[in-house]
C-alpha positions in Angstrom: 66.4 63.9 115.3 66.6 67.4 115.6 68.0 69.1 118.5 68.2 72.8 119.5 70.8 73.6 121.9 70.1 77.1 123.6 73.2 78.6 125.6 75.3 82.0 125.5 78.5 80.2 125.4 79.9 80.3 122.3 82.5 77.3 122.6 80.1 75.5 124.5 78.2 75.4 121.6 80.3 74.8 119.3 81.5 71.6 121.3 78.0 70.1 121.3 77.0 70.8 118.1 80.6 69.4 116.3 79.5 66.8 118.9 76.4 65.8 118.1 76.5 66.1 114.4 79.1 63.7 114.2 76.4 61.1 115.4 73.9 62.6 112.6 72.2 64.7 114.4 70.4 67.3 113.2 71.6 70.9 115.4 70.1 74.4 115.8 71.8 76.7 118.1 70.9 79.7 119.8 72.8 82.2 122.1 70.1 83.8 124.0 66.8 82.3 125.2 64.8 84.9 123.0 66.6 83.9 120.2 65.9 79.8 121.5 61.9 80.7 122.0 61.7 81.8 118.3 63.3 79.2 116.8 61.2 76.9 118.9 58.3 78.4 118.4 58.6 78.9 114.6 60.1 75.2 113.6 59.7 72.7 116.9 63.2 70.7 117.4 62.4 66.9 118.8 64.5 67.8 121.8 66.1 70.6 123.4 69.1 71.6 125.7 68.8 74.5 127.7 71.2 76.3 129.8 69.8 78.4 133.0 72.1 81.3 133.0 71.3 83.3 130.3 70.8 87.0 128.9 67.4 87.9 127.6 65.7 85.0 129.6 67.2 83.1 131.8 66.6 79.0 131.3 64.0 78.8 133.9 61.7 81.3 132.6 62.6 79.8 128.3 61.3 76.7 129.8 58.5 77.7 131.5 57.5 79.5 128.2 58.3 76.4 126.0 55.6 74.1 128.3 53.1 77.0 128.1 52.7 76.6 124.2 50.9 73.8 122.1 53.5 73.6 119.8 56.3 73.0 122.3 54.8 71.8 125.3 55.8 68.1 124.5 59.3 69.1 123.6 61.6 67.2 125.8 64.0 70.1 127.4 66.7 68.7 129.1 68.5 71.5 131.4 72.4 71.3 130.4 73.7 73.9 133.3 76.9 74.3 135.3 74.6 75.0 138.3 74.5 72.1 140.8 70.9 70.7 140.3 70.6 71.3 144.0 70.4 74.9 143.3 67.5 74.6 140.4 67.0 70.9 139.6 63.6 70.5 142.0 62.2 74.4 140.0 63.3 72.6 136.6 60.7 69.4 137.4 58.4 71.7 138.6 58.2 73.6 135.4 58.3 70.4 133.1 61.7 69.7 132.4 63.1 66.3 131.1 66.2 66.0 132.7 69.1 68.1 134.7 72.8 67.5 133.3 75.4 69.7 135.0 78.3 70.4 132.0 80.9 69.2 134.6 80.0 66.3 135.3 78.4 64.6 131.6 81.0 65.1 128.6 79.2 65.9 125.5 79.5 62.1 124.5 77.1 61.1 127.5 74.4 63.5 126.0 75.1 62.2 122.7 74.2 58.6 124.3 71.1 60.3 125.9 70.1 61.5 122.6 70.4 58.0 121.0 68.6 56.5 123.7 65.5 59.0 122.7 65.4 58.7 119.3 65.5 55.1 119.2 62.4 55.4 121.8 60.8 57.1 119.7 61.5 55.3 116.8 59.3 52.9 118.5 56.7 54.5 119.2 
């Protein structure tokens, strides 16, 4: 499964990807949400984490963009945010998003399990 995480901390990913690769999965990374709509656009991922505060574009406005596209409208985008998901969880469903994980309270090996769970789903399908 390919996954493209999309966030302007350096160590944060760096954490996920070392993370996540350990469990075979496949990682992209981007550090701005211009840079995370290219890659996106250009090569689809399976699944995508997205942070919310962001230079270029902020995570609200990258997602709205994703689910405005054919080629990445059916892209899960799970919003991985340190804002409390009562500050932007109901705008995130609104706009199409998958799932709201705040980085405080899910350790890298709980989205690693989320991940899991979705590929095996769609290994069924």
């Amino acid at each position: 499964m390919r996954v493209l995480i999309i966030d302007d901390e350096d160590d944060v990913l760096t954490m996920y990807k070392e993370r996540l690769e350990a469990d075979k999965f496949e990682i992209e990374t981007a550090s701005n949400g211009q840079k995370g709509l290219d890659l996106a656009f250009a090569n689809p991922p399976d699944v995508i984490l997205l942070d919310i505060i962001m230079p270029k574009f902020n995570g609200l406005d990258v997602l709205q963009m994703l689910k405005s596209r054919t080629e990445t409208k059916d892209v899960p985008v799970y919003l991985l945010t340190n804002l409390p998901e009562e500050a932007s969880g109901e705008k995130a469903k609104q706009l199409g998003a998958a799932g709201y994980l705040v980085k405080a309270n899910n350790e890298p090996s709980t989205v690693a399990n989320l991940l899991k769970g979705l590929a095996s789903a769609q290994k069924r399908e």
